[in-house]
C-alpha positions in Angstrom: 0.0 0.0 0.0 1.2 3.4 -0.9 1.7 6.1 1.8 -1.1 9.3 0.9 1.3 11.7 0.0 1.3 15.6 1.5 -0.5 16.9 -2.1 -3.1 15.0 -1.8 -4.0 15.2 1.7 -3.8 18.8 1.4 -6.4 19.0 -1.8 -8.6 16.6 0.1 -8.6 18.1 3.1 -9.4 21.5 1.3 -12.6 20.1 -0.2 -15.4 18.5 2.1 -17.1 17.0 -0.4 -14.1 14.6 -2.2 -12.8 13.9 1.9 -16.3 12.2 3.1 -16.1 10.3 -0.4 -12.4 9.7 0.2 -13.7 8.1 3.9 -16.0 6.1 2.0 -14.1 4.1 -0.4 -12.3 1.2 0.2 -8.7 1.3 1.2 -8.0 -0.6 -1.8 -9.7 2.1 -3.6 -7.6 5.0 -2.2 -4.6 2.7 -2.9 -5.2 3.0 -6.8 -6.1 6.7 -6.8 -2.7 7.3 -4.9 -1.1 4.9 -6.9 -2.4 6.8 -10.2 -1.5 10.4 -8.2 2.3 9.4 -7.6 2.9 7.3 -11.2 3.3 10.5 -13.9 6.3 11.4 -14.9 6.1 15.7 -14.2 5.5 17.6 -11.5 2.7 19.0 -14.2 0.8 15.8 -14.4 0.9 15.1 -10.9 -1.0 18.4 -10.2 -3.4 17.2 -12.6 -3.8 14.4 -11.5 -4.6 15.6 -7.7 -7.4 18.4 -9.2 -8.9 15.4 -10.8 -9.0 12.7 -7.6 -10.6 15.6 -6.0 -12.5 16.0 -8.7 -13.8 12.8 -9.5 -14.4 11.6 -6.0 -16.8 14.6 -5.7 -18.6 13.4 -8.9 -18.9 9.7 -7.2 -16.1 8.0 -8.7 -14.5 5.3 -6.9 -11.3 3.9 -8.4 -9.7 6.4 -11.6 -11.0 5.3 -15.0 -9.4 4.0 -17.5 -6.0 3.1 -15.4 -4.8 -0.4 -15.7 -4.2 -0.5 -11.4 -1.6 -0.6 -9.0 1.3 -2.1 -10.4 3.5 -1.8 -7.2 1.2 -4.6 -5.7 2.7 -7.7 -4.7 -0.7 -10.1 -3.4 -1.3 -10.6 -6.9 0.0 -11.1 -10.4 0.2 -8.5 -13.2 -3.0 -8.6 -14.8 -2.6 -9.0 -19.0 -3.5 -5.4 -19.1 -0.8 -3.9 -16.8 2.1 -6.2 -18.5 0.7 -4.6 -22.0 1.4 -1.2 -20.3 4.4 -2.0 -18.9 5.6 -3.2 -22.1 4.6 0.1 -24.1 6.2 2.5 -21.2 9.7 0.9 -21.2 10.1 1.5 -25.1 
């Protein structure tokens, strides 16, 4: 499991709304969205990326969309998916 980092608990903490969904979800949940958060590659992105948990918790999403999951997890096997996108980012 990641550790939530500062950014995020800040912009969550500033927004009632996203924090009572962010209560809500699972902690496998808040794993991915941190996971999705902390894996860009700019410090651009990654402010993106926080707008849009707080975002899209407050429009009652639960896990991001369209992200292939956690690939730092070690309970389980790559899923097909993640290897595909492991295989296009190390070209």
């Amino acid at each position: 499991m990641h550790a939530m980092p500062a950014d995020l608990r800040k912009a969550l903490a500033a927004d009632r709304a996203a924090s009572a969904m962010w209560r809500d979800i699972t902690p496998l949940a808040k794993n991915e969205w941190i996971c999705w958060t902390i894996s860009v590659k700019t410090p651009e992105t990654r402010k993106e990326h926080v707008a849009r948990v707080v975002s899209e918790l407050k429009d009652g999403m639960r896990r991001p969309c369209c992200w292939p999951g956690c690939m730092h997890r070690t309970d389980k096997p790559l899923s097909p998916s993640q290897k595909f996108v492991l295989s296009r980012s190390n070209r």
